[in-house]
C-alpha positions in Angstrom: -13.9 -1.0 28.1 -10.6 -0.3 29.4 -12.1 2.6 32.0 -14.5 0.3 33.2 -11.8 -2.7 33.7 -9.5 0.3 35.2 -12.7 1.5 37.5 -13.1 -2.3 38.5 -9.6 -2.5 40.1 -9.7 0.9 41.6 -13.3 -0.4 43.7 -12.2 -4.1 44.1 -10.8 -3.8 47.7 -14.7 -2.4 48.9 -16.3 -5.1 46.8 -14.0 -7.7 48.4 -14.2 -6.1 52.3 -17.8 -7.6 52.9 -17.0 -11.0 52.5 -13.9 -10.8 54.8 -15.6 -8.9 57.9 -16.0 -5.5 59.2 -12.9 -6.6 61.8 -9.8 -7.5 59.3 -7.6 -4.8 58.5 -6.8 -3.1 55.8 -3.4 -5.1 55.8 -5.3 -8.0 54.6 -7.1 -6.2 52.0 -3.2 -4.9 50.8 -2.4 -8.5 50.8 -5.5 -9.2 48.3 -4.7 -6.4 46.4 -1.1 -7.5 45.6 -2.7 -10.3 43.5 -3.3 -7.7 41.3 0.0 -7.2 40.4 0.0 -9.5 37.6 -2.9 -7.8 36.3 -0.8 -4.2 36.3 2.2 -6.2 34.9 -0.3 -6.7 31.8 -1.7 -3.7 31.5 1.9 -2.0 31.8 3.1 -4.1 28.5 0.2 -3.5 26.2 0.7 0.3 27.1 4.4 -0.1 26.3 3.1 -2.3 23.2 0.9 0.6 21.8 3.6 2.9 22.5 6.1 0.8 20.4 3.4 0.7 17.3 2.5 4.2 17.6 6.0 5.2 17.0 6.9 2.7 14.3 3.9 3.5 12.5 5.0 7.3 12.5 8.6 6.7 11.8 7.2 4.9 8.4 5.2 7.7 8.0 8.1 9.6 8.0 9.8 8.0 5.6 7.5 7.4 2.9 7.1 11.4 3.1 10.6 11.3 2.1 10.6 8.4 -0.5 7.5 10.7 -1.8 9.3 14.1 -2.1 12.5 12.6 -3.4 10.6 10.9 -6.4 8.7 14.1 -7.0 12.4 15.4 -7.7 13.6 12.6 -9.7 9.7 13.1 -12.0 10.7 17.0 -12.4 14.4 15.5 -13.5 13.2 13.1 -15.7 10.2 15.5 -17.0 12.6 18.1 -18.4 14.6 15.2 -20.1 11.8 14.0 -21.7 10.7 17.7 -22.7 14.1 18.2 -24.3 16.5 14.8 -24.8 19.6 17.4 -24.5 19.3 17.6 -20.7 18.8 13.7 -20.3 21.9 12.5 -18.2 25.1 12.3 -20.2 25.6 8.1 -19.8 22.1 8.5 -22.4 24.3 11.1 -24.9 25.3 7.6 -27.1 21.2 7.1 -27.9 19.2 8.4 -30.3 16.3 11.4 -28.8 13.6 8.8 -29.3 16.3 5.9 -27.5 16.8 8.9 -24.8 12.7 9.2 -24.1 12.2 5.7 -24.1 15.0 5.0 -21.3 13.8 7.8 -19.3 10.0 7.1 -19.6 11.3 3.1 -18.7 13.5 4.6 -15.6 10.5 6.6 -14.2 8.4 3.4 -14.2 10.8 1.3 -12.8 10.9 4.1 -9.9 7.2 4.4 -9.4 7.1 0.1 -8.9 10.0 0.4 -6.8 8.1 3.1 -4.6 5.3 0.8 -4.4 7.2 -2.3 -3.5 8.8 0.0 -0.7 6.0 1.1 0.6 4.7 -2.9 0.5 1.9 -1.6 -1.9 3.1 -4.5 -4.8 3.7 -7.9 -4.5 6.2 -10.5 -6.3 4.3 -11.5 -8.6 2.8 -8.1 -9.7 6.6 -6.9 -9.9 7.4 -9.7 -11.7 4.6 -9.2 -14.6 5.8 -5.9 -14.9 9.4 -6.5 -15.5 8.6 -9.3 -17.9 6.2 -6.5 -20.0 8.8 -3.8 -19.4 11.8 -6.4 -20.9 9.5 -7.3 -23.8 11.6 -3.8 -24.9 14.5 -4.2 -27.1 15.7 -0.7 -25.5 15.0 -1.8 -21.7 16.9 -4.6 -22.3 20.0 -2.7 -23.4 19.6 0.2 -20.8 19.3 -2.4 -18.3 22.2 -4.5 -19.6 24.4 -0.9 -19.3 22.7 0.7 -15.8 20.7 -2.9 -14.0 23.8 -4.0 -11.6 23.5 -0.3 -10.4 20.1 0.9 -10.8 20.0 0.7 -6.7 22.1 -0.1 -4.1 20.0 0.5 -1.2 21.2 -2.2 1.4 17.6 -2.6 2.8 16.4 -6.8 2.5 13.3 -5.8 0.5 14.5 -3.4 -2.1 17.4 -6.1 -2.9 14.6 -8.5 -3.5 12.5 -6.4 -5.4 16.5 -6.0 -7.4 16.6 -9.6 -7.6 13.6 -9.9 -9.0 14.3 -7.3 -11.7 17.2 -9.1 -12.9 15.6 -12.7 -13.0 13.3 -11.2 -15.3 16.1 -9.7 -16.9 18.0 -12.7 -17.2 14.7 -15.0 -18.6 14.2 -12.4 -21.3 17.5 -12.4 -22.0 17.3 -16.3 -22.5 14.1 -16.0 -24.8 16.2 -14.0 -27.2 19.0 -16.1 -27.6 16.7 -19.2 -27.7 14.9 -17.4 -30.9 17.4 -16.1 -32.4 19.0 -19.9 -32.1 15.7 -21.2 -33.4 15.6 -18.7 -36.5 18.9 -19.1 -37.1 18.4 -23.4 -37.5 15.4 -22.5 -39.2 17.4 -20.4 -42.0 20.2 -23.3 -42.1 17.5 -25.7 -42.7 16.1 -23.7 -45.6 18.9 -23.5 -47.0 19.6 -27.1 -47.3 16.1 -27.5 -48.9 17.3 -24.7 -51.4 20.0 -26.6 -52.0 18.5 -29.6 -53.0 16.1 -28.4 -54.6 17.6 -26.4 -58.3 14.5 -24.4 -58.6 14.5 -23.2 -54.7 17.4 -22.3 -55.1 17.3 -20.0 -58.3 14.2 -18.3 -57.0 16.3 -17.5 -53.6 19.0 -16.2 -55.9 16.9 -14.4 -57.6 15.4 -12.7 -54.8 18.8 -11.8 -53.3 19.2 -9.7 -56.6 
């Protein structure tokens, strides 16, 4: 199509010649021809515009190449820690070996959903279901209480919202714990006041504590 628009332009000034006389000039056909102009102005751009997306498309290319072969690194670190706990980095030394897996098998997740979200692959929400799952974990919530604030610091706008997601997650599972353990804690009190009040309760209670 754009040959054949191209080709169109190119023959225009024959096409046109007929209907202004064998006797005029080719001045006046360069005259016609610079209404064209506008036309090439168009043309020009959307060249300059495919030119532009060519080369943002390969420069992203580019770079998820490199987010690709940097977490293939990271998965053969985090492969030998998980093969043997004594190589897991030192700020995991204070956990237990099954603590130690469980932090590294949680860090490689929160990579992989990370790599998607970079490479626009995951939405919000998806990240946001995942998180909530991942902090369902007693031992995510404590390795993201010690190692969340600096899990990344990459100043690019979307990975600090895919961060900021993280940590509202983070913060509403957070909540839920206190909340139950609030709850349980009234519940207890209130059982206790019914043991009280009631001598039998409470010798069966006692008796239980032995």
């Amino acid at each position: 199509m754009t040959l054949g628009l191209v080709g169109a332009i190119v023959v225009s000034p024959w096409i046109i010649r007929p209907f202004l006389g064998q006797a005029e000039e080719w001045r006046e056909l360069s005259d016609v021809g610079q209404a064209y102009g506008g036309i090439s102005a168009i043309l020009s751009g959307l060249a300059f515009c495919g030119i532009a997306v060519s080369l943002l498309l390969q420069w992203r290319q580019v770079r998820l190449t490199q987010l690709l072969a940097t977490r293939e690194r990271h998965f053969e670190l985090v492969k030998l820690g998980l093969e043997d706990p004594s190589l897991i980095f030192p700020t995991s030394l204070g956990r237990t070996v099954v603590e130690r897996r469980q932090v590294a098998y949680f860090n490689l997740w929160v990579s992989y959903w990370a790599m998607l979200w970079d490479a626009s692959d995951m939405g919000a929400l998806e990240a946001r279901v995942h998180f909530d799952e991942l902090f369902g974990e007693e031992v995510a919530l404590n390795w993201w209480t010690r190692s969340g604030a600096t899990w990344s610091t990459d100043p690019d706008r979307r990975r600090r919202t895919f961060m900021a997601i993280a940590h509202a997650a983070y913060r509403d599972a957070i909540s839920a714990r206190i909340d139950e353990r609030d709850r349980t804690m009234s519940e207890a009190g209130d059982n206790r006041v019914d043991a009280k009040s009631d001598p039998a309760s409470a010798a069966e209670g006692y008796a239980g504590d032995l």
